[in-house]
N, CA, C and O atoms as CSV, one atom per row, in Angstrom:
chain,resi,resn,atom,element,x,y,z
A,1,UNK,N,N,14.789,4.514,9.600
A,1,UNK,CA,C,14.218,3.702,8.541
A,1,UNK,C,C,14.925,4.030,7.239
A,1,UNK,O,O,14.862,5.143,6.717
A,2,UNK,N,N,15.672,2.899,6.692
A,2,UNK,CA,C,16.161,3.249,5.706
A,2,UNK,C,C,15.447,3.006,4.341
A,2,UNK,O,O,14.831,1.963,4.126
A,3,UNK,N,N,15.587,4.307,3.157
A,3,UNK,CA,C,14.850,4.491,2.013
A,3,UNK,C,C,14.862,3.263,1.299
A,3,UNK,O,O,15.997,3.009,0.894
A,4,UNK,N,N,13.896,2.293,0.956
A,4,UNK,CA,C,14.123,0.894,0.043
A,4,UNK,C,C,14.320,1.178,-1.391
A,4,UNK,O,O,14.754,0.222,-2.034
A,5,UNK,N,N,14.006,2.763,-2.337
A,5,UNK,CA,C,14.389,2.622,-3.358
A,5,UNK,C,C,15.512,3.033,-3.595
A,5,UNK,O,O,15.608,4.232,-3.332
A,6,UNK,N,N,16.592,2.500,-4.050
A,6,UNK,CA,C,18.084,2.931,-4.562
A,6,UNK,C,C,17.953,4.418,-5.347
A,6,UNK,O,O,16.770,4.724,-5.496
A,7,UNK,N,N,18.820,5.324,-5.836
A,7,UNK,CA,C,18.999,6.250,-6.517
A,7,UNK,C,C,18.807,5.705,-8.213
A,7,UNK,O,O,18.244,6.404,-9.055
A,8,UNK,N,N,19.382,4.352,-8.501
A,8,UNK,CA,C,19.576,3.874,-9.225
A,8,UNK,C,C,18.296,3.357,-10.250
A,8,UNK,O,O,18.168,3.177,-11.461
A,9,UNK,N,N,17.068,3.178,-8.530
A,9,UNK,CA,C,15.884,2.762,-9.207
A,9,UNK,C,C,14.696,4.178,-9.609
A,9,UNK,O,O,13.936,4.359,-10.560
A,10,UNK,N,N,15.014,4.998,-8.351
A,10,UNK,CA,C,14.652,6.512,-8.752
A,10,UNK,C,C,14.817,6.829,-10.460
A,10,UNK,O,O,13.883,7.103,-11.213
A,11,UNK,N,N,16.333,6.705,-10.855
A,11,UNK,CA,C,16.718,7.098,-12.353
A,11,UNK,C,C,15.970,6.100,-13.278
A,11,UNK,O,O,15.279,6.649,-14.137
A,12,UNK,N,N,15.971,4.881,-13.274
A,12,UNK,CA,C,15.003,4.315,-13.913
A,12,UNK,C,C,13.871,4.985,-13.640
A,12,UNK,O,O,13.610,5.855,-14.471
A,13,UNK,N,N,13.024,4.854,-12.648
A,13,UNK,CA,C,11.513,5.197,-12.439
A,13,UNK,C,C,11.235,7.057,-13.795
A,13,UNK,O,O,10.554,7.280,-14.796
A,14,UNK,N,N,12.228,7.878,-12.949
A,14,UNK,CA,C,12.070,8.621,-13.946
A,14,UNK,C,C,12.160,8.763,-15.479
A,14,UNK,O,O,11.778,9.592,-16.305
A,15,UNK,N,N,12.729,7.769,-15.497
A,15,UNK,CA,C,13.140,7.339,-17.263
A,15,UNK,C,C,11.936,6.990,-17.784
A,15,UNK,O,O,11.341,7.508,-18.729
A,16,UNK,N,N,11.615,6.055,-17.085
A,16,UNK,CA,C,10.094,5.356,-17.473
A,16,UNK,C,C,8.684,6.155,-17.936
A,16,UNK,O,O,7.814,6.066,-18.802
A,17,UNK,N,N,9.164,7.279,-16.386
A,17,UNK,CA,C,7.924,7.964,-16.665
A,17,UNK,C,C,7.996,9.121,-17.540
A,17,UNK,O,O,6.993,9.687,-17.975
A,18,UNK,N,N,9.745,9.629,-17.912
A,18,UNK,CA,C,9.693,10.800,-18.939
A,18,UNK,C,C,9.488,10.224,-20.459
A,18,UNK,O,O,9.083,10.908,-21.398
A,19,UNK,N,N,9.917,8.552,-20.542
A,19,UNK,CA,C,9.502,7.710,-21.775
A,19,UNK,C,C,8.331,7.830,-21.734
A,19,UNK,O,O,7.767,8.551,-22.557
A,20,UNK,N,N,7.742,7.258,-20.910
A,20,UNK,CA,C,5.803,7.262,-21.561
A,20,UNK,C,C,5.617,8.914,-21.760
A,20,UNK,O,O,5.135,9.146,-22.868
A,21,UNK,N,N,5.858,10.044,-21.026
A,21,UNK,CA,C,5.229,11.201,-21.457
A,21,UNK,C,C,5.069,11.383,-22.779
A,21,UNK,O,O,4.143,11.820,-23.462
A,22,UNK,N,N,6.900,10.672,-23.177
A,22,UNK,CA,C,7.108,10.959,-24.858
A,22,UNK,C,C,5.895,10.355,-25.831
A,22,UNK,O,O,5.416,10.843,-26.855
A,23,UNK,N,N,5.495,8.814,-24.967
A,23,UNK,CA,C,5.178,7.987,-25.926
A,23,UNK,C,C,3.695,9.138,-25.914
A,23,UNK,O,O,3.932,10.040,-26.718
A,24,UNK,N,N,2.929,9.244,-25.548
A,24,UNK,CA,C,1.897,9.739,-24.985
A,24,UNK,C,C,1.658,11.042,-25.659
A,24,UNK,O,O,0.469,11.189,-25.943
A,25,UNK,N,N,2.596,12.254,-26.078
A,25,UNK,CA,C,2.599,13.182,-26.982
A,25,UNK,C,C,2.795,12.585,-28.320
A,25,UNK,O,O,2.085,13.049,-29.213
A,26,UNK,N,N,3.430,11.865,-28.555
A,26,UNK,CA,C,4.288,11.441,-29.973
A,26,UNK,C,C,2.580,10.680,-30.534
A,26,UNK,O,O,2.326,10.775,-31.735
A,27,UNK,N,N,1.886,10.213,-29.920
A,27,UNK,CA,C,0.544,9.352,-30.025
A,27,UNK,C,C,-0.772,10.364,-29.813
A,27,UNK,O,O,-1.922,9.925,-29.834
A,28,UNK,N,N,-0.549,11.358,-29.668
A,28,UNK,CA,C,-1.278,12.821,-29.377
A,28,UNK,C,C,-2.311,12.533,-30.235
A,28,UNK,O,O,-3.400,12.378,-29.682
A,29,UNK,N,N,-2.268,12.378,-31.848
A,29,UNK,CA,C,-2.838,13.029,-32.962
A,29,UNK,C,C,-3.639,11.720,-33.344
A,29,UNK,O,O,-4.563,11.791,-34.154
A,30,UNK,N,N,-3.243,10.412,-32.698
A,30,UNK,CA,C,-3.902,9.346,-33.078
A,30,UNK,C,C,-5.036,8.837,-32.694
A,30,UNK,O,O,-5.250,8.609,-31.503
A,31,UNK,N,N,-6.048,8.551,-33.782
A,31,UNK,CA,C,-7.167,8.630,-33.258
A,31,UNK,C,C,-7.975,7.155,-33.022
A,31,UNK,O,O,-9.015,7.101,-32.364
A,32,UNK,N,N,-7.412,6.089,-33.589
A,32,UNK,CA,C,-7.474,4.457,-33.550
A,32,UNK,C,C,-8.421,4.517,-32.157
A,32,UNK,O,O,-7.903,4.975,-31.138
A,33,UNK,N,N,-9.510,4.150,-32.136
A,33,UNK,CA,C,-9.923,3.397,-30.478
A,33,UNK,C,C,-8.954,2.672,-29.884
A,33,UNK,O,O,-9.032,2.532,-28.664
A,34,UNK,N,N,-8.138,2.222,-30.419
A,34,UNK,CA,C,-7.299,1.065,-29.369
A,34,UNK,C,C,-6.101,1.816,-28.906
A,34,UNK,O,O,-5.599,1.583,-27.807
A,35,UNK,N,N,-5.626,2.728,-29.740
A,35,UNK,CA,C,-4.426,3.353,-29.789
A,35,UNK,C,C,-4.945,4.327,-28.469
A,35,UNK,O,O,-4.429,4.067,-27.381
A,36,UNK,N,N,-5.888,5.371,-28.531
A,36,UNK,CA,C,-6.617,6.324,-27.570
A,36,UNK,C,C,-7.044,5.472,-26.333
A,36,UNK,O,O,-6.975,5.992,-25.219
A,37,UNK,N,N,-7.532,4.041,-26.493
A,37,UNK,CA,C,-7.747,3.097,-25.118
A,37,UNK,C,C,-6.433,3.360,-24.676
A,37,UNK,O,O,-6.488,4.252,-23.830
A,38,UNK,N,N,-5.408,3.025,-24.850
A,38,UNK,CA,C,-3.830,2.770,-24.709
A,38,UNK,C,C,-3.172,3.455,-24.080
A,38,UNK,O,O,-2.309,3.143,-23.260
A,39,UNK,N,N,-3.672,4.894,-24.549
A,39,UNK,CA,C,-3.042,5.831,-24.294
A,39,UNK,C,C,-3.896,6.525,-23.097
A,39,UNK,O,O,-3.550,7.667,-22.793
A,40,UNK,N,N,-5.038,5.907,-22.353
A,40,UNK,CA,C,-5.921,6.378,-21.346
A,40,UNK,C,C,-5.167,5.542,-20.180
A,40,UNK,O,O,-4.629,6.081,-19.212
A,41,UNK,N,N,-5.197,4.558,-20.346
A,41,UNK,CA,C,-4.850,3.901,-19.530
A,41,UNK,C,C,-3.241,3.704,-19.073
A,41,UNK,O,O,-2.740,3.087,-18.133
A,42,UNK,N,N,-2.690,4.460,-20.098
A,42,UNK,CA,C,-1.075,4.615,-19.675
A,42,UNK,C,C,-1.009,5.412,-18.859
A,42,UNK,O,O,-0.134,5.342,-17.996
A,43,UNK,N,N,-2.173,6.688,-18.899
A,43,UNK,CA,C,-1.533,8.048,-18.643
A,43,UNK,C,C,-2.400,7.465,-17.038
A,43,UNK,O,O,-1.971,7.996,-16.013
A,44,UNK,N,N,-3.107,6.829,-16.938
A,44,UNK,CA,C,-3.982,6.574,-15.356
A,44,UNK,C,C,-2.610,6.098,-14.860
A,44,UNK,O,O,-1.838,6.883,-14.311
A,45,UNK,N,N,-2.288,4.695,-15.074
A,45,UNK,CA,C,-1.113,4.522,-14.970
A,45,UNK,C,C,0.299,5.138,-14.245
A,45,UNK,O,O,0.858,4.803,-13.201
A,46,UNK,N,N,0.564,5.967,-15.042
A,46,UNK,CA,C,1.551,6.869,-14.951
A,46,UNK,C,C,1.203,7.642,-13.836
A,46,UNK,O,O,2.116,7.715,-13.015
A,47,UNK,N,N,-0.172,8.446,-13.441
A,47,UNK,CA,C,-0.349,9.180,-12.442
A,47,UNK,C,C,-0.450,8.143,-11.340
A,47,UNK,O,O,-0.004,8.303,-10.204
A,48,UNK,N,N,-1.066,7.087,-11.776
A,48,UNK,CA,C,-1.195,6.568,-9.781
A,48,UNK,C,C,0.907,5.689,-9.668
A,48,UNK,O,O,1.120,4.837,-8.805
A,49,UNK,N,N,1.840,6.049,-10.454
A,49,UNK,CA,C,2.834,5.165,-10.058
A,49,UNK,C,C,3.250,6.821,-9.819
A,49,UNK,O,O,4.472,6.765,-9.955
A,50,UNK,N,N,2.981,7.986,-9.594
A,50,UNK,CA,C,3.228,9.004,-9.184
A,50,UNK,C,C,2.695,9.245,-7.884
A,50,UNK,O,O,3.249,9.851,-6.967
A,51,UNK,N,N,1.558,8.710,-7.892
A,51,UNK,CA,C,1.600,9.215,-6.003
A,51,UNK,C,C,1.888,8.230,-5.610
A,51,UNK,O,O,2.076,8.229,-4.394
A,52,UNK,N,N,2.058,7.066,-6.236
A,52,UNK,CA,C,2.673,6.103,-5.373
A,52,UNK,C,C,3.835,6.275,-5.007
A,52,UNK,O,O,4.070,6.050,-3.819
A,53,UNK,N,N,4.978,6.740,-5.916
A,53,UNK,CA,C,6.061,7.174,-5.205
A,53,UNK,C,C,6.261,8.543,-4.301
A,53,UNK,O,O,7.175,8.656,-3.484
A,54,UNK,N,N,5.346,9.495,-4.544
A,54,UNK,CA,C,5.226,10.503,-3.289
A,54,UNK,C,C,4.717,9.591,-1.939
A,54,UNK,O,O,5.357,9.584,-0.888
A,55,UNK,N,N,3.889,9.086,-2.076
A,55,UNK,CA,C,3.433,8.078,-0.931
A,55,UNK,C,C,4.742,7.565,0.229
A,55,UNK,O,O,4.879,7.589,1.453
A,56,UNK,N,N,5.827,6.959,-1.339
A,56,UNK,CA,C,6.620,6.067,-0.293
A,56,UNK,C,C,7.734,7.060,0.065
A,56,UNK,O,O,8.380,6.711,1.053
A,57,UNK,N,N,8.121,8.244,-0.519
A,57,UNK,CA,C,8.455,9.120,-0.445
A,57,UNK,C,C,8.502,9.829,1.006
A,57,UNK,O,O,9.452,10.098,1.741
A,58,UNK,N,N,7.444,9.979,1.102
A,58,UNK,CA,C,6.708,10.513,2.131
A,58,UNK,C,C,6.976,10.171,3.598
A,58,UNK,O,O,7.299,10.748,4.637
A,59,UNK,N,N,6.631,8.737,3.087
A,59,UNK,CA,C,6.812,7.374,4.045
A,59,UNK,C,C,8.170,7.352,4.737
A,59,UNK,O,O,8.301,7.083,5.931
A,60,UNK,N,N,9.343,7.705,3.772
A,60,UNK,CA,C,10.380,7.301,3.997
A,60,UNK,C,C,11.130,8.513,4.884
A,60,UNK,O,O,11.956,8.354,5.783
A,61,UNK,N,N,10.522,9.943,4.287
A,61,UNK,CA,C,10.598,10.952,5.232
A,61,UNK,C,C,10.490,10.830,6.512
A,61,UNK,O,O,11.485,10.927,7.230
A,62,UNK,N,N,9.344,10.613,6.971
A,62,UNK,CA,C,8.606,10.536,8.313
A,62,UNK,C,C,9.579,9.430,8.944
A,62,UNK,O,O,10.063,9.719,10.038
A,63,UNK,N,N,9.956,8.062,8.316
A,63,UNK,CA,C,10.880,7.205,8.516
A,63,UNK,C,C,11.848,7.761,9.283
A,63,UNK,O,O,11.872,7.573,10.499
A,64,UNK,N,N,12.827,8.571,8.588
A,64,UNK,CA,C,13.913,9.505,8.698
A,64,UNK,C,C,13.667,10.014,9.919
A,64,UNK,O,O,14.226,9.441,10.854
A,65,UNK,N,N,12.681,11.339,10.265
A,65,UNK,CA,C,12.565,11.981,10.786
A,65,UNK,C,C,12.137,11.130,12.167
A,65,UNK,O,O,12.918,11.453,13.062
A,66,UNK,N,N,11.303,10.299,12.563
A,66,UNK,CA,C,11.047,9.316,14.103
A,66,UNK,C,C,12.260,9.015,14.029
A,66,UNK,O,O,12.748,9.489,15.054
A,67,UNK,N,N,13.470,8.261,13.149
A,67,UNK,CA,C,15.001,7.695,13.884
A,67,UNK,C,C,15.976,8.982,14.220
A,67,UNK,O,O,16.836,9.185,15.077
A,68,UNK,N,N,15.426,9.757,13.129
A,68,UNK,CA,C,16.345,11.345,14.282
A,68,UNK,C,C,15.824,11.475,15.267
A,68,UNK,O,O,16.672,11.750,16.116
A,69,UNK,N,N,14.788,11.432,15.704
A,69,UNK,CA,C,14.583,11.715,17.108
A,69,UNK,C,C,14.570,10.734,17.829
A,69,UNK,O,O,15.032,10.853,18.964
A,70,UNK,N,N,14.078,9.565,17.424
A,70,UNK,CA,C,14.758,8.632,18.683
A,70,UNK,C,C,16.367,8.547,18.955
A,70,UNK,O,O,16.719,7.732,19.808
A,71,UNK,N,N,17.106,9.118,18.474
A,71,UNK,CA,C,18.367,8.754,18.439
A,71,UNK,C,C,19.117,10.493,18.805
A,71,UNK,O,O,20.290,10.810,19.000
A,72,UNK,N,N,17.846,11.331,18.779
A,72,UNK,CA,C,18.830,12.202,19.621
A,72,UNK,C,C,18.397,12.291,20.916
A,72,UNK,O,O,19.041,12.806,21.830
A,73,UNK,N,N,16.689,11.506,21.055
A,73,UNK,CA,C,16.423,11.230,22.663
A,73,UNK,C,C,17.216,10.327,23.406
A,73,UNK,O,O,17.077,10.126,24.613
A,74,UNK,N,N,18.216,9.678,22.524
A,74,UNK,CA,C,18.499,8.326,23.029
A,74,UNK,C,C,20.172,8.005,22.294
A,74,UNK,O,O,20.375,7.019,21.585
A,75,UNK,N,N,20.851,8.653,22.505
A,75,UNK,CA,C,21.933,9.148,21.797
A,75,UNK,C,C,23.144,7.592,22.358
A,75,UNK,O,O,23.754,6.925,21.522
A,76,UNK,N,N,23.225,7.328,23.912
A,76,UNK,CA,C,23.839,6.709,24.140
A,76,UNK,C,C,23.081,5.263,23.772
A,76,UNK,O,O,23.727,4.452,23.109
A,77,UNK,N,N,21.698,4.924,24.197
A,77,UNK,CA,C,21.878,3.630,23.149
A,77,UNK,C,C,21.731,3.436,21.957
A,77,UNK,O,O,21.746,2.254,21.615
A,78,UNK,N,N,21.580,4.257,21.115
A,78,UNK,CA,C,21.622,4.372,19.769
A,78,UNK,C,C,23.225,4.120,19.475
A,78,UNK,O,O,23.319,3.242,18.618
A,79,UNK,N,N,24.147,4.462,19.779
A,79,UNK,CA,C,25.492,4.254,19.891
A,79,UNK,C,C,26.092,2.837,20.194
A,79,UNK,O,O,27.101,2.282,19.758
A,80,UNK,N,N,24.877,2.332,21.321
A,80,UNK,CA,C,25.520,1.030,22.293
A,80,UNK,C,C,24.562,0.290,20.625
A,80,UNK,O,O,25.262,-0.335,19.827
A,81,UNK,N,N,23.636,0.399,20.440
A,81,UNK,CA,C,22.796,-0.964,19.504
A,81,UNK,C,C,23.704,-0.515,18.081
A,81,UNK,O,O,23.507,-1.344,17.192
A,82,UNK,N,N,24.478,0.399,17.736
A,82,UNK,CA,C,25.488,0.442,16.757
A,82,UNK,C,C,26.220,0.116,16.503
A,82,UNK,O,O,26.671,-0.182,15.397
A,83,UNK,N,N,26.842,0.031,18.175
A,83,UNK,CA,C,28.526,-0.848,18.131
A,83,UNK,C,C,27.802,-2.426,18.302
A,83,UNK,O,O,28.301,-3.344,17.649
A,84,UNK,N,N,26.913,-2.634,18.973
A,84,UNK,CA,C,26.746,-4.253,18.591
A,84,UNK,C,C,26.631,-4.742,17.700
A,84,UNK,O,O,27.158,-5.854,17.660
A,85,UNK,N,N,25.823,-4.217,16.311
A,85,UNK,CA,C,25.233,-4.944,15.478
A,85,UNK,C,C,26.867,-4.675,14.787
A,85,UNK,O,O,27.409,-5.704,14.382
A,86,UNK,N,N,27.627,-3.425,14.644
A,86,UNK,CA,C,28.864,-3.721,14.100
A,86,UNK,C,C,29.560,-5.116,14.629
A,86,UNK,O,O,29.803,-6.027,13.838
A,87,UNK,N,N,29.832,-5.199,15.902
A,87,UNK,CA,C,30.774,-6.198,16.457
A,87,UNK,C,C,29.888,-7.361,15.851
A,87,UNK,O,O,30.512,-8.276,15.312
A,88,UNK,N,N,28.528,-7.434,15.876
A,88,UNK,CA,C,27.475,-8.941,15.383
A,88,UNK,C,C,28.365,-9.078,13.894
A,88,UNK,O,O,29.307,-9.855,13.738
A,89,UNK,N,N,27.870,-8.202,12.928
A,89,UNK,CA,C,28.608,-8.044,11.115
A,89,UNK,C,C,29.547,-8.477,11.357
A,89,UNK,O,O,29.498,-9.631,10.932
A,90,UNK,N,N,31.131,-8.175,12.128
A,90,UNK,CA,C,32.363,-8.282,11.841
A,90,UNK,C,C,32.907,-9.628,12.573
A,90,UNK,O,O,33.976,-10.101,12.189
A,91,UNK,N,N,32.261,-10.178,13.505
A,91,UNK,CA,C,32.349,-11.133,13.798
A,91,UNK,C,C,31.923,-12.540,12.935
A,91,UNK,O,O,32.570,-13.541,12.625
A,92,UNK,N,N,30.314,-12.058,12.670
A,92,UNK,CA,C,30.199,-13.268,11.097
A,92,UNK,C,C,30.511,-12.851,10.337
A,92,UNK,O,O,29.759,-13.365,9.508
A,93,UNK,N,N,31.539,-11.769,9.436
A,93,UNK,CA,C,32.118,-11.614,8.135
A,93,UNK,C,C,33.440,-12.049,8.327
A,93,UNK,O,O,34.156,-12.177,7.333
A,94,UNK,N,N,33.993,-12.363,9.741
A,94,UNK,CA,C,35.203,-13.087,9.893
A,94,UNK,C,C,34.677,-14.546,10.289
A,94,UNK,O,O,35.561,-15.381,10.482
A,95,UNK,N,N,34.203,-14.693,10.340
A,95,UNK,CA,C,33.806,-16.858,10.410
A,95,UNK,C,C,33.384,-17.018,9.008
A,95,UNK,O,O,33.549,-18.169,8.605
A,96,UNK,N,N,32.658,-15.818,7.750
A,96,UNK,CA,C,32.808,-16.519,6.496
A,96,UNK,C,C,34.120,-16.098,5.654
A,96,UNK,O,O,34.098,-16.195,4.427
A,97,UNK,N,N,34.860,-15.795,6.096
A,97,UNK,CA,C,36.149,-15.396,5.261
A,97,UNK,C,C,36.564,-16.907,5.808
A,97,UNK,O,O,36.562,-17.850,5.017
A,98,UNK,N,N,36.921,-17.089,7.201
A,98,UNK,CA,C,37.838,-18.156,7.186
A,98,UNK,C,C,37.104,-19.291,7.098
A,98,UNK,O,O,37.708,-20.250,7.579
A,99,UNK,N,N,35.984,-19.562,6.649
A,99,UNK,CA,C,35.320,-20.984,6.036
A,99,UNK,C,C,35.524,-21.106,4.780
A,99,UNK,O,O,35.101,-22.094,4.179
């Protein structure tokens, strides 16, 4: 099972969430009801898009770990459904080159 978030979206995600920490201290001292609503609901926020990514995290582990083992129980067709889907790709990436 391959991981659906890129590295790329990881570095965003963390950006996001080391930005709000900032916003979230930098707003520490403010005491506005709306500003303190704002800042409750960012920080809920922020924690559930944290286990959400341990979640898929997680997910993607366990992913990992069932295709290692099916594939070292099963080594020769894991090999045979490899070379097909290659020969499937290279066969339609040569009928859209020459169209």
């Amino acid at each position: 099972m391959k991981n659906s978030i890129s590295s790329e979206d990881q570095a965003n995600m963390g950006q996001v969430a080391e930005d709000t920490r900032a916003l979230l201290e930098a707003t520490a001292n403010a005491t506005e009801s709306t500003v303190v609503e704002a800042r409750n609901r960012l920080r809920h926020v922020l924690e559930a898009a944290g286990e959400t990514c341990a979640r898929a995290k997680a997910k993607a582990i366990e992913g990992a770990k069932t295709a290692d083992k099916t594939i070292r129980e099963n080594p020769y067709q894991a090999v045979g459904i490899a070379f097909g889907l290659g020969a499937l790709l290279g066969f339609l990436l040569s009928r859209r080159i020459r169209d």
